[in-house]
C-alpha positions in Angstrom: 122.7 207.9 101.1 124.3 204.6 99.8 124.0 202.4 103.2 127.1 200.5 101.2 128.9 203.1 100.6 128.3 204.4 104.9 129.8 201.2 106.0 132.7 201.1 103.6 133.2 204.8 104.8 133.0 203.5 108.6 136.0 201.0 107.9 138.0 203.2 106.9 137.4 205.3 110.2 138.1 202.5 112.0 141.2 202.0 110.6 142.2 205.5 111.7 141.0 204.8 114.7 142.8 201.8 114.9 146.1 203.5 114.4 145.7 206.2 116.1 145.2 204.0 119.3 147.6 201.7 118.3 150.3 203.5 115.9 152.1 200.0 115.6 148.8 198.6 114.2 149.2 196.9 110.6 145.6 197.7 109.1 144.9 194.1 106.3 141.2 194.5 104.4 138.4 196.8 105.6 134.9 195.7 103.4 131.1 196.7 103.7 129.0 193.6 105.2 125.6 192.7 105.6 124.9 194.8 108.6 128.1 197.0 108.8 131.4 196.6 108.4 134.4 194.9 109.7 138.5 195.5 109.4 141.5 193.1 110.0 145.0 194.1 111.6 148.1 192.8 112.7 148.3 194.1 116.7 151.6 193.5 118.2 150.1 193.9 121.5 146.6 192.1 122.1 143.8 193.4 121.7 140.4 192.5 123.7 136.8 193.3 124.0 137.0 195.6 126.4 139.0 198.0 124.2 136.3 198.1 121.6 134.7 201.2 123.7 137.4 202.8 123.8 138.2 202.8 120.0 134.8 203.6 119.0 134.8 206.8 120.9 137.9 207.3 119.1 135.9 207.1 116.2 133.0 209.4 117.1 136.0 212.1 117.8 137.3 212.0 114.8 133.9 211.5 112.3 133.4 215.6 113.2 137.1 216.1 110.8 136.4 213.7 108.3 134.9 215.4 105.2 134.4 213.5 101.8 136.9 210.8 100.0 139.5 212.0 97.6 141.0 209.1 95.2 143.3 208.7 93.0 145.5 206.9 90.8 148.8 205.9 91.4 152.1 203.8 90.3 153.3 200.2 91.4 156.5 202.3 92.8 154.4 204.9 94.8 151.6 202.2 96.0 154.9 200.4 97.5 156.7 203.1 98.8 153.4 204.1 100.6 153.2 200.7 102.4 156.5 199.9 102.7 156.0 198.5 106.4 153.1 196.5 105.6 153.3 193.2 103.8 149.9 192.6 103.5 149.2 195.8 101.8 152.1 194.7 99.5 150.5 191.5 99.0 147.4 193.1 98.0 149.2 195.1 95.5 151.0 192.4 94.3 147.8 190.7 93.2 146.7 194.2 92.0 149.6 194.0 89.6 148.9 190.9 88.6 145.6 191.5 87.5 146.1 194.6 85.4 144.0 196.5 87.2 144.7 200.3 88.2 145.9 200.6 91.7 144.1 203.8 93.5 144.3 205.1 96.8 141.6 207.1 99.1 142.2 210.0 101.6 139.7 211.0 103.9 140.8 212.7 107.5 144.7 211.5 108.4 144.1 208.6 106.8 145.3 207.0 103.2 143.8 203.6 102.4 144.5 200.9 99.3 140.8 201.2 97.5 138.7 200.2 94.8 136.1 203.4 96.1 132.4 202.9 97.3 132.4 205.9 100.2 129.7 208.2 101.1 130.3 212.2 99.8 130.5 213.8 103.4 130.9 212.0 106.4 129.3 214.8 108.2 125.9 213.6 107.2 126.6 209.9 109.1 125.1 209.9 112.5 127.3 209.2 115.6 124.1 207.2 117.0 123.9 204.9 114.0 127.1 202.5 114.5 128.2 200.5 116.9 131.2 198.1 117.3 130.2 195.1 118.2 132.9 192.2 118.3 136.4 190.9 118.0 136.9 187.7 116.3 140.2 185.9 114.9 140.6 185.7 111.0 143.3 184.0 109.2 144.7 186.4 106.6 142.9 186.1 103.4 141.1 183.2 104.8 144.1 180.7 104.3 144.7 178.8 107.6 148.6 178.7 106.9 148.7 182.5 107.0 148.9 184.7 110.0 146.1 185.5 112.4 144.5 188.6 112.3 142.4 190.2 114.7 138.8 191.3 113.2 136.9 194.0 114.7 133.4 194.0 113.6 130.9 197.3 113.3 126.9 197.4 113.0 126.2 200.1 111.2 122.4 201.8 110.1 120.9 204.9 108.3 119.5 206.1 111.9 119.9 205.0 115.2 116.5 203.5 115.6 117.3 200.9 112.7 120.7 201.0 114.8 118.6 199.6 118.0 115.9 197.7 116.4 118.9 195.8 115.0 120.1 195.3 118.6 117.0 194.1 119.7 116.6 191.6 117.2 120.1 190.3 117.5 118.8 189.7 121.6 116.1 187.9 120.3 118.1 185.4 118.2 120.5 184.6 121.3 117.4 183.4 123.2 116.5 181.1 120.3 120.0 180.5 119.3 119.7 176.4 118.0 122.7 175.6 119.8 120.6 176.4 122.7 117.4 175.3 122.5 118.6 172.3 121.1 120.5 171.4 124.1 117.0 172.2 126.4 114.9 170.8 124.1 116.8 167.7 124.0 117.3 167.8 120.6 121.0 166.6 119.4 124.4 167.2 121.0 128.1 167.2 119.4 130.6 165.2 121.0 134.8 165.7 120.3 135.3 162.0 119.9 132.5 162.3 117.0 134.2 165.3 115.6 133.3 168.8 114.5 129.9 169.4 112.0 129.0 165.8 112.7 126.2 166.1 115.2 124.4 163.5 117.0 120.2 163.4 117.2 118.5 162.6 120.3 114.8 160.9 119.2 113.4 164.3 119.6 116.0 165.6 117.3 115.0 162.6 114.8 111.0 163.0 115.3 111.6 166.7 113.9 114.2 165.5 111.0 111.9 162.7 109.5 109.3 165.2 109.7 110.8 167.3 107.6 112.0 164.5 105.3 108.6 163.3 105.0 107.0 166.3 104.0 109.3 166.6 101.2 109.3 163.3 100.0 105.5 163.9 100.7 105.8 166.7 97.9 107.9 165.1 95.5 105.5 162.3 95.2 102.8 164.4 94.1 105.5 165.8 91.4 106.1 162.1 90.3 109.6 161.6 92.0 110.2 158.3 92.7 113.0 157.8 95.4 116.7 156.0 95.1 119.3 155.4 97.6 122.9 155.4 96.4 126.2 155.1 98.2 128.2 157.5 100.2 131.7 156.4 99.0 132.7 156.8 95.0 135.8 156.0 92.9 137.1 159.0 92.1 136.8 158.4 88.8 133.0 159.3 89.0 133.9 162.9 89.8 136.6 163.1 87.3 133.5 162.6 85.0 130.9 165.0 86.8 134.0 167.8 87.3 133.8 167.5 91.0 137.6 166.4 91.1 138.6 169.1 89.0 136.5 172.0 91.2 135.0 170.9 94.0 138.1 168.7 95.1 139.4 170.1 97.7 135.8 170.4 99.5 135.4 166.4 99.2 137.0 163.9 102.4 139.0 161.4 100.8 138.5 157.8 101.7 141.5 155.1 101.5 140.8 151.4 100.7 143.6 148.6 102.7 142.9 146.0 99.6 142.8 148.4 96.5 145.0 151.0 95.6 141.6 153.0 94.2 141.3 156.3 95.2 137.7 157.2 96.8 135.6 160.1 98.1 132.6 160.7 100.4 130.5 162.4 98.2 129.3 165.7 98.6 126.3 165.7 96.6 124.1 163.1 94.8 123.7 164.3 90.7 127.0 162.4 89.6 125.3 159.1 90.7 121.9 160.1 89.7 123.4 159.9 86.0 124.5 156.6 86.4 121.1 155.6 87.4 119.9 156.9 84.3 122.4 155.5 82.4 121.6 152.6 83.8 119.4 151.6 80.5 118.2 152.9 77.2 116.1 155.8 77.6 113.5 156.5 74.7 111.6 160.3 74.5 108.2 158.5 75.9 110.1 157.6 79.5 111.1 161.4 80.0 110.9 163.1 82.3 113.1 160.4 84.8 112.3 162.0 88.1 114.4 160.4 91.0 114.9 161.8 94.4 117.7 161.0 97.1 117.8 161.5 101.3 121.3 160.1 101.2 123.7 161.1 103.4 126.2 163.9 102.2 129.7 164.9 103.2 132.1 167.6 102.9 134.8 169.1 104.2 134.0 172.5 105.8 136.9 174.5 107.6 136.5 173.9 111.1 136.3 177.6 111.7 133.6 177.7 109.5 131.5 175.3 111.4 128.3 176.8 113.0 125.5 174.3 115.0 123.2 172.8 112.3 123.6 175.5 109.6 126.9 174.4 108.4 127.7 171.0 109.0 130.7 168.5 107.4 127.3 165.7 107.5 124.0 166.4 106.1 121.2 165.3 104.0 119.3 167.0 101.1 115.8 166.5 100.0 117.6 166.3 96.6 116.3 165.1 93.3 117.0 165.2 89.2 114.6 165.1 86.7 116.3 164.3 83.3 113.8 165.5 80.8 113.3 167.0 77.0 114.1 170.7 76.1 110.1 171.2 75.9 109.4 170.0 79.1 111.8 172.0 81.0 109.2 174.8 81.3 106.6 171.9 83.3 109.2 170.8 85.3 110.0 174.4 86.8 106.6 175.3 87.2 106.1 172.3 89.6 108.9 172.5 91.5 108.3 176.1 92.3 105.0 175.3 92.9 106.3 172.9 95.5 108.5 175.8 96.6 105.8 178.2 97.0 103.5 175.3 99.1 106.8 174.7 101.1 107.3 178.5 102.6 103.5 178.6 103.5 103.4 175.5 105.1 106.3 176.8 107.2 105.3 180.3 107.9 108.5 182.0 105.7 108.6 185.1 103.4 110.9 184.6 100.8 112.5 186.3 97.3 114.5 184.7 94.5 118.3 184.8 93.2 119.0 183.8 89.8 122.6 182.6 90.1 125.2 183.5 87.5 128.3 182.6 85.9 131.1 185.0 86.9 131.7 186.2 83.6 135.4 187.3 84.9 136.4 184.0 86.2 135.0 181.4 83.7 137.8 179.2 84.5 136.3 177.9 87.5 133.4 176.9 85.4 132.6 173.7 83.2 131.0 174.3 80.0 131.8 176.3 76.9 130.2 180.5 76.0 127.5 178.7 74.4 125.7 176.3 76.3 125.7 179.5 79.3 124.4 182.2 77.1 121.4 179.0 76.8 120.8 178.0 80.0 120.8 181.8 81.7 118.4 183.1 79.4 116.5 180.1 79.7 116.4 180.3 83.4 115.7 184.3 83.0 112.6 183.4 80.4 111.5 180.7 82.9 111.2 183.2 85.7 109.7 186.2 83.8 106.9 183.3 82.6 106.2 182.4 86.0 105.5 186.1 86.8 108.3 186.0 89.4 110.3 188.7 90.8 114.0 188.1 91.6 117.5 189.1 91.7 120.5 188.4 89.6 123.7 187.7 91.4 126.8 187.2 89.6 129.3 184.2 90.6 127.0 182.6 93.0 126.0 179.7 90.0 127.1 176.3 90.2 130.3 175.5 88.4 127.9 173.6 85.5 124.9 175.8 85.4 122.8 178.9 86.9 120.5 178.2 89.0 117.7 179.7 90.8 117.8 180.2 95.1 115.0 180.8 96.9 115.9 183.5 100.1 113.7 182.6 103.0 113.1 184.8 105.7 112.9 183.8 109.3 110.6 185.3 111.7 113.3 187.6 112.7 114.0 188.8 108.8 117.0 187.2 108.8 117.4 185.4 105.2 118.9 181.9 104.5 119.1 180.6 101.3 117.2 177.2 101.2 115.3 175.6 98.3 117.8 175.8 94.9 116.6 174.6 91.5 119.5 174.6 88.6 119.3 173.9 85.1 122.5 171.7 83.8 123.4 171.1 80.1 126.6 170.2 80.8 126.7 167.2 83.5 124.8 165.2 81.1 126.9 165.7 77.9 129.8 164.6 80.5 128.4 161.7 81.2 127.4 161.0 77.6 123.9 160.4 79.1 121.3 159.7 75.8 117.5 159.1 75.1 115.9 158.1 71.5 113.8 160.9 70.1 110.2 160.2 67.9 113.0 159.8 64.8 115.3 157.8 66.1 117.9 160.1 67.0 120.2 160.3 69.8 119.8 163.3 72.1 121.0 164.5 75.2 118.7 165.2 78.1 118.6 168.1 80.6 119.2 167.3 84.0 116.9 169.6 86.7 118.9 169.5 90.1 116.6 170.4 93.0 116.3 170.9 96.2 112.7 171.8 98.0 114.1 173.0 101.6 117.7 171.8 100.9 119.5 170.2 104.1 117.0 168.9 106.3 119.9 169.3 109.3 120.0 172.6 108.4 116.5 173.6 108.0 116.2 172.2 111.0 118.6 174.6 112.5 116.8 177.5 110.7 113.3 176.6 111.8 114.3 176.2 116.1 115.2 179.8 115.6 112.0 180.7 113.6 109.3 179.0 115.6 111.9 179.6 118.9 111.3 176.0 119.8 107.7 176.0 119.7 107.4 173.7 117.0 103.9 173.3 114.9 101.8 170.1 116.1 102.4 168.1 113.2 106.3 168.8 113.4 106.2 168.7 117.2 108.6 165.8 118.7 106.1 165.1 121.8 102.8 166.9 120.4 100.7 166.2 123.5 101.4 165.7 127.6 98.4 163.8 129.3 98.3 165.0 133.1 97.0 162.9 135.8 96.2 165.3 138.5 97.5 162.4 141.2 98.8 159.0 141.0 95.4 157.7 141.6 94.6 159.0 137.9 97.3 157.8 136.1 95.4 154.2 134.5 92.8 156.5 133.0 95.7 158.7 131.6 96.6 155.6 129.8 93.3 154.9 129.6 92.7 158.1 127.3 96.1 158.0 125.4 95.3 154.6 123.6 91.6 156.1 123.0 93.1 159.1 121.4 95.5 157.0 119.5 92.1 154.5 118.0 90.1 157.2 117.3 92.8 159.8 115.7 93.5 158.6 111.8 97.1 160.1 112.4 99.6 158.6 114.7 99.9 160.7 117.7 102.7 161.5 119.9 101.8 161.5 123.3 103.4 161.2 126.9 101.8 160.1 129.9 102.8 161.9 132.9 103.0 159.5 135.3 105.4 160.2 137.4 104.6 161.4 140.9 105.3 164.9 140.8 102.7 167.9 141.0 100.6 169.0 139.1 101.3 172.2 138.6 105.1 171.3 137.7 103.9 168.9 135.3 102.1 172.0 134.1 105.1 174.3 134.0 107.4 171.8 133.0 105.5 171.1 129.8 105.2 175.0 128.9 109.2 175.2 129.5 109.0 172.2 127.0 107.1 174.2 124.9 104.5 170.8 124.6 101.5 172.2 122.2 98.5 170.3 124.0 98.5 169.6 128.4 96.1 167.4 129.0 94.7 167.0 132.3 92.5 164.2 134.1 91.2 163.8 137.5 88.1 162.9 139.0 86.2 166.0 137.1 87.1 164.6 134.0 86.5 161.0 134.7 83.1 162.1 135.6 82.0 164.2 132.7 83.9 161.3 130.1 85.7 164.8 129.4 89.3 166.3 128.9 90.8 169.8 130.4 92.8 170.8 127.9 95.6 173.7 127.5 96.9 174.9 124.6 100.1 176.6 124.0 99.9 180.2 124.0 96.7 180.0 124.7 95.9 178.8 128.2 92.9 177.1 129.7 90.7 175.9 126.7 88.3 174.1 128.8 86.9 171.0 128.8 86.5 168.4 125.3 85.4 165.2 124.7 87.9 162.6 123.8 86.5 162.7 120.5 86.3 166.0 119.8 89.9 166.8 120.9 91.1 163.6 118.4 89.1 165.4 115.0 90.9 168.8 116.8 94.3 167.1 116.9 93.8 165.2 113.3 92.6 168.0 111.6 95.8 170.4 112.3 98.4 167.7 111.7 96.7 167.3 108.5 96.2 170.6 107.6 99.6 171.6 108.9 98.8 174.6 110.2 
């Protein structure tokens, strides 16, 4: 059975549901979803959480009725007749109309739906046990804030009711390591209304972790020969007039007004249109290709603030972002670095992943640039360039950038939940744009290809992504305070200090250690720093001043027992180092 299809299927029951409950009810759009389903209607009464219950046993009453789905085709003049009462069904078949399409309809129980099809053959063989409604939210209708607001009821929805639960149980275990959460224990970064929405603040914890992940990216790219830039966050607009940002991406971009000039300007919202002008900068023969240059600038754009989640989807970021501007023949070198880079990346990080290759829409090439040509090129390209690297992936249609495909890497967290993080896309167009050249061997004028990358994308982000996946129990080398040094007593707390600075000369890595000096006990030092999720608790006393020894605890591991100072700095080096 089609899990899509089930979940379509158990919109449409909800709908019935819906009206049945609420006969004054104006049913909107009813789609499939990652993990269920979901419906929007009009309620002229409101409608709450606590009536969810109450309209899923509705539901389960009427699934026992419901056989298959019979379609069929109909005219503009019946469609309209049908939904005479409902503007937004009219709306829908307006755009129906517009498109040329054929407008159907679908039956199942009571119930008569505007539908493109996608449901199961019997509804008998759904189990009862297997969904679940789970939430109410507010959605504006077809996500345009000037348009009414709708009330969304969302539905989990499974093959069998142990998927069904396990699903629960997972979605328990991501509120306990909800970002938002931890990063307000952990000290991390707050958000503040006088700042504004997306634009979060980092504590020096929250920074430790950031730079962390900065600098193992840049740490990466300089192996690949990147060299790093810096460039501005304001432009003339005039610069994305060039790249086609103004034309596509315009309304996404915060617009920035000058008192002396009567220029317009934009925070930019990625760094490739400045990265041309770098290259542009001089002549470029075919010897100095591949130009590798990599940016941590700041990037800005303007998210809907319903839209806004913690870290994960911010209106200020970063990206561990780079071009490389290169020859045809060395695209296939280029790619095999950076997802060699990619590859290094997940394991470092403890992720599984799988790859997308992105796609033009070939229905909507208007909200491309470039002509037929140059994307039949660059998609079979990216498709040979995969199938070379013995890679397994995914093609999804519409999700390429508006100048070129591109391939996504899909992590997954430790709960299974996927993100889309590292991107690498392949661009013929942006430098025929920008009229960017080199000198071939005979003295011709070429265009390069520009290689748009990204190793973990956002570092805010990924941030985000790993306090879920490591639940705030950060590795050593990416841990803000990596070790506490206990003094059992005041009376210890010089030779605390005492070992910190010896740990510090005798580790070839900086450290990141606290001294517990403060006056409290021992033992809620000790449960403090667990709470804190600290990797290393060290603890001295008069035991460990005599035996020129350590006790050390390890996270999720307890007592270790005692080390020499020595020993436990080759300990600590060695898993920074090795990251592991």
């Amino acid at each position: 059975m089609n899990i899509e299809h089930t979940r379509h299927s158990l919109a449409h029951l909800l709908a019935t549901a819906v009206l049945d409950l609420y006969p004054n009810a104006k049913p909107t759009l009813g789609p499939a979803i990652e993990t269920g389903f979901y419906y929007d209607f009009e309620f002229s009464s409101p409608v709450g959480e606590d009536d969810l219950p109450r309209i899923e046993a509705k539901m389960k009453e009427l699934l026992p009725t419901w056989k298959g789905f019979s379609g069929r085709e109909v005219s503009e003049q019946e469609a309209r007749e049908l939904f005479k009462t409902n503007p937004y069904k009219l709306e829908l078949i307006d755009g129906i109309v517009k498109e040329g399409s054929p407008i159907t309809l679908y039956t199942s129980g009571s119930f008569t739906d505007l539908c493109r099809g996608g449901h199961v053959d019997d509804m008998s063989s759904i189990d009862p046990e297997s969904f679940r409604l789970s939430h109410l939210a507010g959605a504006y209708w077809r996500g345009d804030e000037k348009n009414t607001m709708l009330t969304r009821i969302y539905g989990m929805a499974f093959q069998t009711k142990k998927e069904l639960l396990s699903h629960l149980e997972m979605l328990e275990e991501a509120k306990k390591r909800d970002h938002r959460k931890l990063g307000k224990e952990l000290d991390l970064f707050v958000f503040s209304e006088l700042v504004g929405p997306g634009l979060p603040l980092y504590a020096p914890k929250g920074m430790v972790l950031l730079q962390a992940i900065r600098d193992y990216s840049r740490e990466l790219r300089k192996k690949m020969g990147y060299q790093e830039v810096h460039t501005p966050q304001i432009n003339k607009a005039e610069l994305f007039k060039v790249s086609g940002h103004y034309e596509k991406y315009k309304d996404d971009m915060f617009r920035v007004y000058s008192n002396y000039t009567e220029e317009e300007y934009f925070l930019k919202p990625m760094n490739c249109p400045q990265h041309t002008q770098i290259y542009a900068s001089r002549t470029r023969s075919y010897r100095d290709l591949p130009v590798r240059i990599a940016d941590f600038a700041n990037l800005y754009r303007d998210e809907k603030p319903g839209e806004l989640s913690g870290l994960t989807r911010l209106r200020a970021f970063s990206q561990d972002d780079a071009h490389c501007f290169c020859r045809e023949d060395q695209i296939q070198e280029e790619f095999s670095k950076l997802l060699h880079a990619i590859r290094e990346t997940m394991e470092t990080y403890g992720m599984k992943y799988w790859m997308r290759l992105s796609l033009r829409d070939e229905a909507k090439k208007e909200n491309y640039l470039g002509d037929d040509i140059v994307w039949e090129k660059s998609q079979h390209l990216m498709r040979e360039l995969l199938r070379e690297q013995k890679i397994s992936y995914k093609e999804a249609l519409g999700e390429a950038a508006f100048y070129g495909p591109k391939m996504d890497l899909i992590a997954q967290d430790s709960l299974g939940r996927e993100w889309q993080l590292s991107t690498v896309q392949l661009d013929f167009t942006m430098p025929q744009r920008f009229q960017l050249e080199y000198i071939d061997e005979e003295g011709i004028r070429r265009t390069p290809i520009m290689i748009h990358s990204a190793i973990a994308g956002s570092a805010e982000r990924f941030l985000g992504v790993l306090i879920e996946h490591y639940a705030g129990a950060f590795p050593l080398w990416l841990s803000p305070e990596q070790a506490w040094i206990l003094p059992v007593s005041d009376k210890w707390n010089k030779l605390g200090e005492k070992i910190a600075q010896t740990l510090q000369d005798t580790s070839s890595v900086s450290l990141r250690l606290l001294v517990r000096n403060d006056s409290e006990t021992l033992g809620k030092k000790i449960r403090e720093g667990e709470k804190a999720k600290i990797p290393y608790l060290l603890v001295v006393g008069e035991k460990e001043e005599a035996n020129g020894t350590i006790s050390v605890r390890k996270r999720g591991g307890g007592d270790v027992g005692e080390m020499k100072i020595e020993e436990l700095a080759t300990l600590l080096h060695d898993e920074i180092k090795n990251k592991n």
